[in-house]
C-alpha positions in Angstrom: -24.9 -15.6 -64.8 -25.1 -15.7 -61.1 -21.2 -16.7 -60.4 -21.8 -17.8 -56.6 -24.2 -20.1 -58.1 -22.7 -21.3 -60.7 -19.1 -22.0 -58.4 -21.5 -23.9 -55.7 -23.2 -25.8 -58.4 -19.2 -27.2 -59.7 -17.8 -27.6 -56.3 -21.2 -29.8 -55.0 -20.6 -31.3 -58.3 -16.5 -32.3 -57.6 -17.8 -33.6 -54.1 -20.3 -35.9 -55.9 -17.8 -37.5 -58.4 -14.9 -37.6 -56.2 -17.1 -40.0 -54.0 -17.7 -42.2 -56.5 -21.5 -40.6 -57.3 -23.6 -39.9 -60.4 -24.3 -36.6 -61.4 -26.8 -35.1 -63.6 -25.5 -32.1 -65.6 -25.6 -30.1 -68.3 -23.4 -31.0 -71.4 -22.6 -28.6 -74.4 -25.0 -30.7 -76.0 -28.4 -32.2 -73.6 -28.7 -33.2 -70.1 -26.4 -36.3 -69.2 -25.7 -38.2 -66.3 -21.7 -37.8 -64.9 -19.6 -39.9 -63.3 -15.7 -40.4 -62.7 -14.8 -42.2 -66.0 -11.3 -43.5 -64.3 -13.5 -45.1 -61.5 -15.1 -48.7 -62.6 -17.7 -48.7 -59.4 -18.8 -45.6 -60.5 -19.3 -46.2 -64.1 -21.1 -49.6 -63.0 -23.8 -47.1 -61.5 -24.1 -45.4 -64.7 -25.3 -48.9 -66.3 -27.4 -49.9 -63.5 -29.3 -46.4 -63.5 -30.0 -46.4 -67.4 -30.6 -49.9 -67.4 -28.1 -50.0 -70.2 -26.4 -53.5 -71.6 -23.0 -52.9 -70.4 -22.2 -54.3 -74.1 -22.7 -50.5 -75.1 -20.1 -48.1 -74.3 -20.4 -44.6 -73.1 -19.2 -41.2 -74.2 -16.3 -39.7 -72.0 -15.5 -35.8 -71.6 -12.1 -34.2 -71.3 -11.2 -30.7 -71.6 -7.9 -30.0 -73.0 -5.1 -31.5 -75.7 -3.2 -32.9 -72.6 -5.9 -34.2 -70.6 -7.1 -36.4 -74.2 -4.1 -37.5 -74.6 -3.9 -39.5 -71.1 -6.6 -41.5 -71.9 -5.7 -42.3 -75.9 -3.0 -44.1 -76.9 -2.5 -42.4 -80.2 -4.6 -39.7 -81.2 -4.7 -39.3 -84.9 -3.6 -36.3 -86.7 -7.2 -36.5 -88.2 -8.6 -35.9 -84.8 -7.0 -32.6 -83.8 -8.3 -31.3 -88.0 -11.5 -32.5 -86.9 -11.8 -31.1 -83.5 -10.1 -27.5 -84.7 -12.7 -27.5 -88.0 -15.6 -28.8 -86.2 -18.4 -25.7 -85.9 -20.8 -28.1 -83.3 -19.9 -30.9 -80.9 -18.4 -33.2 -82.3 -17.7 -36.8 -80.2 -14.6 -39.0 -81.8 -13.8 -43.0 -80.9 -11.3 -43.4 -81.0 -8.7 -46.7 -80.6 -7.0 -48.0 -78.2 -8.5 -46.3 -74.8 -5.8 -46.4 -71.9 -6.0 -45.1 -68.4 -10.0 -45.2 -68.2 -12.1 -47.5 -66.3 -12.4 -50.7 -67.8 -16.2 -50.5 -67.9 -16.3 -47.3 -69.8 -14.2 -48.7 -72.8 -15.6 -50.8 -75.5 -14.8 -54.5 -76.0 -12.6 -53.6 -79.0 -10.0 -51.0 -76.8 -12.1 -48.0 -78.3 -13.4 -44.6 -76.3 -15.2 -42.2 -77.6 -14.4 -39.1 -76.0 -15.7 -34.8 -77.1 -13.5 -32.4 -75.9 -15.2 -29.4 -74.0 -14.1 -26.3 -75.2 -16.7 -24.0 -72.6 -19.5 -23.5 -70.4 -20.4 -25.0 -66.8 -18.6 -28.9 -68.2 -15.8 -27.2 -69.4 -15.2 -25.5 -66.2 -16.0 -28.5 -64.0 -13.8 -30.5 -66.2 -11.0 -28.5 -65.6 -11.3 -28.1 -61.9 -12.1 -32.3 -61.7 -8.9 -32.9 -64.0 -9.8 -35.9 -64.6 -12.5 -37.2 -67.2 -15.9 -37.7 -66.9 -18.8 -39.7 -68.6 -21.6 -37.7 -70.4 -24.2 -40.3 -71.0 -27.7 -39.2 -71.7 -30.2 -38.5 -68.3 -32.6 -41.3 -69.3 -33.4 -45.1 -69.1 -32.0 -46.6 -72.2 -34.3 -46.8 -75.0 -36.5 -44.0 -73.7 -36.5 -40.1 -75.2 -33.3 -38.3 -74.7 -33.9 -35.1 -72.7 -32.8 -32.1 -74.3 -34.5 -29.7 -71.3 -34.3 -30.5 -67.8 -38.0 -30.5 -67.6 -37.9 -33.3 -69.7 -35.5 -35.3 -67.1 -37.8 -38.2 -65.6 -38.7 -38.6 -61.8 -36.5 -42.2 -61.7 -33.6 -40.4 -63.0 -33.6 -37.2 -60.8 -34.4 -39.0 -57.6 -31.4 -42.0 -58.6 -28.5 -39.3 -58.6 -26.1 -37.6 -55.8 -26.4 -34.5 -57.2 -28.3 -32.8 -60.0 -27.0 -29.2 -61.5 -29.1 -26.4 -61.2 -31.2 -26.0 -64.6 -30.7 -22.5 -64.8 -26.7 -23.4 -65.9 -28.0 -24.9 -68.7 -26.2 -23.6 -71.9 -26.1 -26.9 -74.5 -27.1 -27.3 -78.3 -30.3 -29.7 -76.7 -29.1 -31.6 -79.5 -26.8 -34.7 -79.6 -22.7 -34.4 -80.3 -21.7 -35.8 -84.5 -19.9 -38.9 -84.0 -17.3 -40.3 -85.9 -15.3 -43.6 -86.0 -11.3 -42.9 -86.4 -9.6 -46.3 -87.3 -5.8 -46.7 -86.8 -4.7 -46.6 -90.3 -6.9 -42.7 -91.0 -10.3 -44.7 -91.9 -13.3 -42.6 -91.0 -16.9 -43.2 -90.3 -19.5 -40.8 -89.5 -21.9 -42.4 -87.5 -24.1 -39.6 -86.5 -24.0 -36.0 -88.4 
């Protein structure tokens, strides 16, 4: 991996999100769009690109135990079994969000968040320090791209900055998710 490239590519990338901007990235899983998930303008953008009911919340990335737990009030001892066990990405909601923009957090006080564990997001998570949304690069209700040549024109022209496709290193396949209730009830919602 060309390490000049990649290093430009995450600093162009801080520069976007600290102002507020949508990126377009590459997650551990498929493309998604970025944005500072503690910043409500910016999250707002997110909707209005995807065309997405704001009804529908979004997934958030973090990086670390610490950096999780600033944005969960509780996280269940469930949560750390799963993430330790888990063999692919695996997305958890989790209740009672704190700290996050209030657009980013479902109506019922729930986040779902995936913790990053390498590659380019993990890396620009942890120079960020702060979390960020990973939302699919598409209008809603259209395909998900898995490859950026999949990525439409409308989306790649709407964003400050898009990551060069050669940092690519995802599954191209979307995250599990599963529903952690307060009293240690579990739903998988998508294997």
């Amino acid at each position: 991996m060309n390490k000049e490239l990649f290093n430009e590519n995450i600093k162009k990338s801080i520069d976007a999100l600290n102002n507020g901007e949508i990126i377009l990235y590459p997650t551990d899983t498929v493309w998604g769009l970025g944005c500072d998930a503690t910043n409500t303008k910016a999250v707002k953008k997110i909707f209005d690109l995807k065309k997405r009911n704001e009804a529908k919340s979004l997934i958030v990335i973090v990086s670390s135990d610490r950096m999780l737990q600033q944005f969960v009030e509780d996280v269940p001892e469930l949560a750390w079994d799963i993430m330790d066990l888990s063999n692919k990405p695996t997305t958890i909601i989790y209740p009672n969000a704190k700290n996050l923009a209030e657009n980013v957090v479902a109506h019922d006080g729930s986040i779902a968040i995936r913790m990053i564990k390498e590659g380019f997001c993990f890396h620009l998570l942890q120079q960020f320090k702060k979390p960020i949304v990973s939302t699919s690069a598409n209008i809603s209700g259209e395909h998900t791209p898995s490859y950026f040549h999949e990525i439409s024109n409308e989306i790649l022209s709407s964003v400050a900055f898009a990551v060069n496709k050669n940092l690519d290193n995802g599954t191209h396949k979307a995250s599990s998710l599963i529903k952690l209730g307060l009293n240690g009830e579990i739903q998988i919602l998508r294997k």
